[in-house]
GUFIVEX-861980 format. One record per residue: x, y, z of N, C-alpha, C in turn; residue in one letter. Coordinates in steps of 0.2 Angstrom, whole numbers, plus 5000, padded with zeros to 4 digits. Layout:
N
XYZXYZXYZA;...
This chain:
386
451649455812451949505808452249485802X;452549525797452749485789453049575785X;453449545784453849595778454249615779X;454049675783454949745783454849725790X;455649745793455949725800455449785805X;455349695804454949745807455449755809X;450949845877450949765875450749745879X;448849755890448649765895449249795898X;448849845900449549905903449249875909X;450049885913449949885920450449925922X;449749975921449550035924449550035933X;450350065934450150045943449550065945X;449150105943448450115946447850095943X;448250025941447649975936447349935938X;446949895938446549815941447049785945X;447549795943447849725947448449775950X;448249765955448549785962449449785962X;449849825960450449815962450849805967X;450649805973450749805980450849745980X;450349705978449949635983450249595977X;450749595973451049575969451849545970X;452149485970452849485968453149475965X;453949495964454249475956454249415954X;454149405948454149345945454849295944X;454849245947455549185945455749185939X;456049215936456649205931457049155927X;456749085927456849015927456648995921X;455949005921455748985912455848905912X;455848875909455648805908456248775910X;456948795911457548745913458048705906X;458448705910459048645905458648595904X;458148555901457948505900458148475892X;457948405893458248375889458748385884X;459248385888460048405885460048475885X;459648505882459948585881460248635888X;460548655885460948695889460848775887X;460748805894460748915893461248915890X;461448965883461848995881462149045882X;461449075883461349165880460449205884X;460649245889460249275892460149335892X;459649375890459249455891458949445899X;459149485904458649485910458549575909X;458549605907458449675906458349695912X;459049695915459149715922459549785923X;459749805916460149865915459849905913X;460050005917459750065917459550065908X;459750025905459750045896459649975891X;459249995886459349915883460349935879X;460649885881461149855879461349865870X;461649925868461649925860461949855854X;462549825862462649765857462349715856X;461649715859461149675861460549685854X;460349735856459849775853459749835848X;459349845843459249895839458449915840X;458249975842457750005840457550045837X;456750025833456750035826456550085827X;456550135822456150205821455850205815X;455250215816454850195807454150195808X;453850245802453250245801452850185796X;453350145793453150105789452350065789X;452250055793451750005793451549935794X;452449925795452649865796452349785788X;452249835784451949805778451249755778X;450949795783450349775786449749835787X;449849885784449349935786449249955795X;449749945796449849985802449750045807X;449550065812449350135812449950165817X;450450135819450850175825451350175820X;451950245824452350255823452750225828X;453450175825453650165830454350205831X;454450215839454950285839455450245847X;456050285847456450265853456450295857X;455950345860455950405864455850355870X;455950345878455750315882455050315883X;454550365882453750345881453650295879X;454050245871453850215869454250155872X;455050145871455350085874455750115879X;455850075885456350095891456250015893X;457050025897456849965904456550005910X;456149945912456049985920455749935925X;455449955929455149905936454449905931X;454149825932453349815931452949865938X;453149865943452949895948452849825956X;453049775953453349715956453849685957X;454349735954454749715958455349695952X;455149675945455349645938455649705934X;456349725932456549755928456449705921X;456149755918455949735910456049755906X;456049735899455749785891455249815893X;455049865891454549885891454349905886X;453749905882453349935873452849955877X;452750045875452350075878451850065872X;451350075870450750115863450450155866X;450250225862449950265865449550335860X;449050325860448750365857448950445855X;449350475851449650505852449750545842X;449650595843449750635834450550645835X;450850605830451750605831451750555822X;452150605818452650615813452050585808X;451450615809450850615804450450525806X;450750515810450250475813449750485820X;449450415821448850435828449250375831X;449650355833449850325837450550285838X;451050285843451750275844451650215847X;452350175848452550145851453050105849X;453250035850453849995853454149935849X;454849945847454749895842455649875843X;455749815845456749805845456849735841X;457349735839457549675836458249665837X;458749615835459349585838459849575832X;459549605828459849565821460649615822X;460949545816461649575817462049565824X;461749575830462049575836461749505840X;461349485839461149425844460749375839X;461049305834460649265830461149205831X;460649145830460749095830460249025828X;460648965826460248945821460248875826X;459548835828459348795829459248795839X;458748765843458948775850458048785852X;458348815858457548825864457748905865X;457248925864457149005864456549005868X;456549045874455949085876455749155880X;455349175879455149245882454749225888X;454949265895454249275897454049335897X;453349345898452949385892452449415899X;452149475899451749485901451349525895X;450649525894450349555887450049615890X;449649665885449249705888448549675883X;448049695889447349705885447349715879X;447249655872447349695866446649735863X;446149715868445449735866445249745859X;445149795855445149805848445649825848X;446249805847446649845840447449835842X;447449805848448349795848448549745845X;449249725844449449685841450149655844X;450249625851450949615854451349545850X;451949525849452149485844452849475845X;453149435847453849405850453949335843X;454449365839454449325832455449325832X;455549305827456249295823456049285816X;456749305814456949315806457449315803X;457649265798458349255796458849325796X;459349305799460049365800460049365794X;459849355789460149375781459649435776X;459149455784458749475779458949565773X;459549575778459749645774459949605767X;460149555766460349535759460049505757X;459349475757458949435755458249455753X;458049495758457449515761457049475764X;456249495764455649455764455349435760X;455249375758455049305764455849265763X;456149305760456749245756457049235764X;457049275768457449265775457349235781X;456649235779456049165782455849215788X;455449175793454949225797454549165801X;454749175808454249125813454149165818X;453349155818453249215824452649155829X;453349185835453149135840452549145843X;452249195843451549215848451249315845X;450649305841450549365841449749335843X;449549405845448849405847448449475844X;447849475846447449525846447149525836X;447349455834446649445827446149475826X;445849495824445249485820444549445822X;444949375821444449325822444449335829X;445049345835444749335842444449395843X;444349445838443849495842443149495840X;443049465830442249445831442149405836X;442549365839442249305843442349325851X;442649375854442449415861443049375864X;443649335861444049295863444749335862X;444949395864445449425861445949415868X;445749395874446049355879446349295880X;446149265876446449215875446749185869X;446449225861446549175855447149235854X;447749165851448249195849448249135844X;448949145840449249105836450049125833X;450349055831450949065829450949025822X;451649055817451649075809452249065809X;452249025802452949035797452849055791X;453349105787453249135781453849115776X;453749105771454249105769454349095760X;454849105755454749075748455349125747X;455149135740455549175735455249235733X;454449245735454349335734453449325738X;453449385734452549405735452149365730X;451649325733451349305740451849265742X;451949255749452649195752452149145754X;452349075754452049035758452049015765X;451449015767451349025775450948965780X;451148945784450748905788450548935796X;450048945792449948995804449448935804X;449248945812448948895816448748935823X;447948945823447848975830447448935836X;447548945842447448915846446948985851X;446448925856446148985859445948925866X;446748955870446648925876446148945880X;445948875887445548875892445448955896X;446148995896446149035903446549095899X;446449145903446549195898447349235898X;447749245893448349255894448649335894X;447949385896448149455897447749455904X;448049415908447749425918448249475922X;448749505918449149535923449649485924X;449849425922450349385924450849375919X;451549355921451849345914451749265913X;451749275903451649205903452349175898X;452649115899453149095896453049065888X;453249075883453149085878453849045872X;453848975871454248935871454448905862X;455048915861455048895852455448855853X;455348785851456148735849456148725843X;456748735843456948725834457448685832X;457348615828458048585826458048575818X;458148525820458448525809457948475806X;457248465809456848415806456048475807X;456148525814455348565814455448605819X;454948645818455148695822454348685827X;454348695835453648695837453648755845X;452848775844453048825851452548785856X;452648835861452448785867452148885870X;451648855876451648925879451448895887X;451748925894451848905899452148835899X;452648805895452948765898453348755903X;453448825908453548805916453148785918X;452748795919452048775922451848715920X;451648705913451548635911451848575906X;452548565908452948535904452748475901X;452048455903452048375898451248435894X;451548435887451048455883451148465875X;450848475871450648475866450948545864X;451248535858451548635855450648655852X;450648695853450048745851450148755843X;450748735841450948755834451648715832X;451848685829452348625824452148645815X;452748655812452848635806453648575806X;453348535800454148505799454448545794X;454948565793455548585789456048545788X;456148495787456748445787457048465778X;457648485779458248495774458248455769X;457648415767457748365762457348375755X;457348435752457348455747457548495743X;458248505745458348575741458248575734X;458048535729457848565724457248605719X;457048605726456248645728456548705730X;456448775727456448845731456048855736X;455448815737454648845739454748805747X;455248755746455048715751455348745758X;454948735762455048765770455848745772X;456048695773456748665774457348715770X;457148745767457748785763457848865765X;457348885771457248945774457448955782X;457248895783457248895792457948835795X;458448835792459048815796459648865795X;459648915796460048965796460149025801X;460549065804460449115811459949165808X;459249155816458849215814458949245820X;458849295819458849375826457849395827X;458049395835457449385837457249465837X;456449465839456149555838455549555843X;455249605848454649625850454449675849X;453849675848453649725846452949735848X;452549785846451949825849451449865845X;451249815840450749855833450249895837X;449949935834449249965832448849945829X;448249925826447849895821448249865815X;447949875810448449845804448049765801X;448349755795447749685792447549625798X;448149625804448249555808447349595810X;447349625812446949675817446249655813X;446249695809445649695803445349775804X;445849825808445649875808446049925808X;445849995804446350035799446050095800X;445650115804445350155806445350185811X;445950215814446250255822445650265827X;444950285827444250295829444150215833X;444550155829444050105830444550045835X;445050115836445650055842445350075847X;445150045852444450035857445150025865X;445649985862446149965868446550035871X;446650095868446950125871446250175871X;446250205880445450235879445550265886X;445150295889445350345893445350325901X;445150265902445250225907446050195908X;446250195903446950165903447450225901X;447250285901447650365899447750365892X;447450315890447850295882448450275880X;448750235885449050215885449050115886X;449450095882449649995886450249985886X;450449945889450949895888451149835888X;451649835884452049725884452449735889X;452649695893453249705896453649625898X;454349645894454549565894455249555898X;455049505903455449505909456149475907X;456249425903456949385900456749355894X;457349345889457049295884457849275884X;457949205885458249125884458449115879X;458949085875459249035872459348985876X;459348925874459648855876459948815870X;460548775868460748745867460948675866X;461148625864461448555865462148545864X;462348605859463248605858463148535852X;462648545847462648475840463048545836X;463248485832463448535826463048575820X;462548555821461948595816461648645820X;462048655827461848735830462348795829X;462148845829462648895831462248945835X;462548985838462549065842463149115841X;462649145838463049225835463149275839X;463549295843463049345850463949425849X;463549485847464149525848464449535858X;463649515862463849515865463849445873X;464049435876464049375880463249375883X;463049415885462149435888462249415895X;461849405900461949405905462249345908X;462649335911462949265911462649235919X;462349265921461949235929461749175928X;461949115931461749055930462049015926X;462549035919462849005913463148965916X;463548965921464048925928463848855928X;463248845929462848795932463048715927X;463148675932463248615930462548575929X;462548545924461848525922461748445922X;461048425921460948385920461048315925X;461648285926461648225930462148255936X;462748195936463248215943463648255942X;463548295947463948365948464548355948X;464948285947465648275951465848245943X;465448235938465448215932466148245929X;466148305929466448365925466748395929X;467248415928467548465933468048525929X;468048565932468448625928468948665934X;469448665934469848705940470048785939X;470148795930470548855926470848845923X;471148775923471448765919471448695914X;471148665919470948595914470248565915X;469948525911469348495912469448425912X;469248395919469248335920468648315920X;468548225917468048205916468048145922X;467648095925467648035927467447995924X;467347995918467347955911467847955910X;468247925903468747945900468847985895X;468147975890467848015882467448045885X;467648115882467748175884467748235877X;467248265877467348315870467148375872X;467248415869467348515872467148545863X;466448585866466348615860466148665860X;466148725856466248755856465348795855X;465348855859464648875856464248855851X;464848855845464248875838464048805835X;464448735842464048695841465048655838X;465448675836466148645833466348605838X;466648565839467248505841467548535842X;467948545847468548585849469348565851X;468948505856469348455858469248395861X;469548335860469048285862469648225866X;469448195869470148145876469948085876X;470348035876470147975878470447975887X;470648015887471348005896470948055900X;470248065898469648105904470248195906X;470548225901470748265905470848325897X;470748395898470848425892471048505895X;471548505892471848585896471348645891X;471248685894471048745890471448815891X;472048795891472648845888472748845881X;472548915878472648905871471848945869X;471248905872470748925869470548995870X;469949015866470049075867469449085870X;469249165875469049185879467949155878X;467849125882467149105879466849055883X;466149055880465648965883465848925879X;465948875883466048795878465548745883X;465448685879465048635884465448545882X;465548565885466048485888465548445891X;465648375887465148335887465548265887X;465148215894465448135891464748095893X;464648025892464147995892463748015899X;463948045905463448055909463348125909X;463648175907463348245907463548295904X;463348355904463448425899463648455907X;464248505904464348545909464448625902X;464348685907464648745902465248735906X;465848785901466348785905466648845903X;466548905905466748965903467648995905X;467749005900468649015899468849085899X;469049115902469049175903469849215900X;
């Protein structure tokens, strides 16, 4: 996707059997290598959450020659059951004459209420059949875009699917690809990179869809639960070391972006602009498809070149959890945090120094209502101060 701000339907009565299905683990790749959860969407609530979410309403076209309109009516976005059992996002598309268009559907973003700069971000994703003409895409984009715009507010899009090239080539199941955009105007400079795995990622299963980002590159990963020793599918480096370049990528991508899903229609990604020749929504599937996205992760480290912006705290299930080494490391009672070290430092979300001990012990009277992550040479603990 690129410009203005800005999913195989399973269809209970579609190929893959609902019944003989169960809900998917909720887990996603883990606290690994230092990072720690933040911040969690399990879209477990009757509504999407407004201090979480914003949906878009707009015929624009996404600055892509687009052919849906996208609309907030619950035809188009709702939470609900996948029909096994997962309450989800839901992004309906669906063939349909609405506000001089031929086709609706689903488009949310976080901006303003949920952004943050640097970490492990992931989605799990289930996709729909994009056959000819859908377009599903799980991206971010600088918080600053209302004052900057596009490209100046940068743009990495973690996973879109349904090309062009994978449909001259009968590979629209599995060739996807991930992008960064970025500069000072039109044309912006871009680096995509497509990949066209072994096995196909529109089976009806969800797949985990993974972005880390620090202050030297940003790289994505897709099934890293599944396959954690592997290769990103897609890396640019971005390291801070040029500001006297406008063009260069490091001067666009360390700052808080707000994440988006969404559910094109045709459009340039597509190569097709002709409502006749979307082939994916067709009467076998009611004319309808869907994306359906079970959670999507933040994780952090608590460095100081991270931040998390969040108006709201998101699901806090599992923030609790002591990480990484001995449980008996760190301790928290309500009022103080004991180390069995002695250096001991407490930091704040957005990545700040808080407070820090050489006598293993730091009271949290005084601080204010929130996550922090207390840290000594053997572990990370969260410590949530109520």
């Amino acid at each position: 996707m690129k410009k203005v701000l800005p999913i195989y339907v399973m269809m209970l009565a579609g190929a893959v059997s609902a019944g003989a299905q169960t809900a998917a683990e909720q887990t996603g790749s883990g606290e690994t290598d230092g990072y720690v959860l933040v911040w969690q969407e399990l879209f477990d609530g009757e509504s999407l959450n407004p201090l979480r979410w914003d949906i878009e309403v707009n015929g624009d076209g996404g600055g892509n020659h687009e052919l849906q309109y996208y609309t907030d009516r619950p035809e188009n976005v709702r939470l609900g059951d996948d029909g096994r059992g997962n309450k989800c996002l839901i992004l309906t598309a669906r063939r349909e004459q609405y506000m001089g268009r031929n086709f609706t559907s689903g488009r949310v973003n976080s901006k303003n209420r949920i952004a943050f700069t640097h970490g492990k971000m992931e989605a799990s994703i289930m996709l729909p059949s994009t056959a000819n003409g859908l377009w599903p895409a799980f991206w971010m984009m600088g918080n600053d875009y209302d004052n900057v715009g596009w490209p100046k507010c940068g743009e990495t899009d973690i996973l879109e699917m349904g090309n062009s090239e994978g449909i001259k080539n009968g590979t629209q199941d599995r060739f996807f690809n991930g992008a960064c955009h970025w500069g000072q105007g039109w044309p912006a400079a871009s680096y995509a990179k497509s990949t066209t795995k072994a096995y196909s990622l529109q089976d009806g299963e969800y797949h985990l869809f993974t972005v880390v980002w620090d202050e030297n590159s940003i790289a994505m990963y897709v099934d890293l639960d599944k396959m954690p020793r592997q290769n990103p599918y897609y890396k640019i480096d971005c390291p801070c070391d040029d500001p006297g370049n406008e063009w260069s990528a490091g001067n666009y991508f360390h700052k808080d972006n707000f994440i988006l899903f969404n559910l094109a229609v045709g459009g340039d990604f597509t190569g097709i602009h002709d409502a006749a020749q979307i082939t994916a929504l067709n009467d076998d599937n009611g004319q309808e498809a869907s994306m359906y996205v079970n959670y999507v992760r933040i994780y952090q480290k608590g460095l100081t070149n991270e931040h998390l912006d969040a108006a709201d705290p998101g699901d806090m299930s599992g923030i609790n959890d002591v990480l990484l080494t001995d449980e008996a490391a760190i301790r928290y009672d309500g009022r103080s945090i004991v180390s069995d070290t002695l250096d001991m430092r407490l930091y704040s979300i957005s990545g700040a120094c808080v407070a820090s001990t050489r006598n293993g012990n730091i009271s949290t009277d005084g601080l204010a209502a929130g996550v922090y992550l207390a840290k000594n040479d053997l572990t990370t603990k969260k410590i949530v101060v109520e």
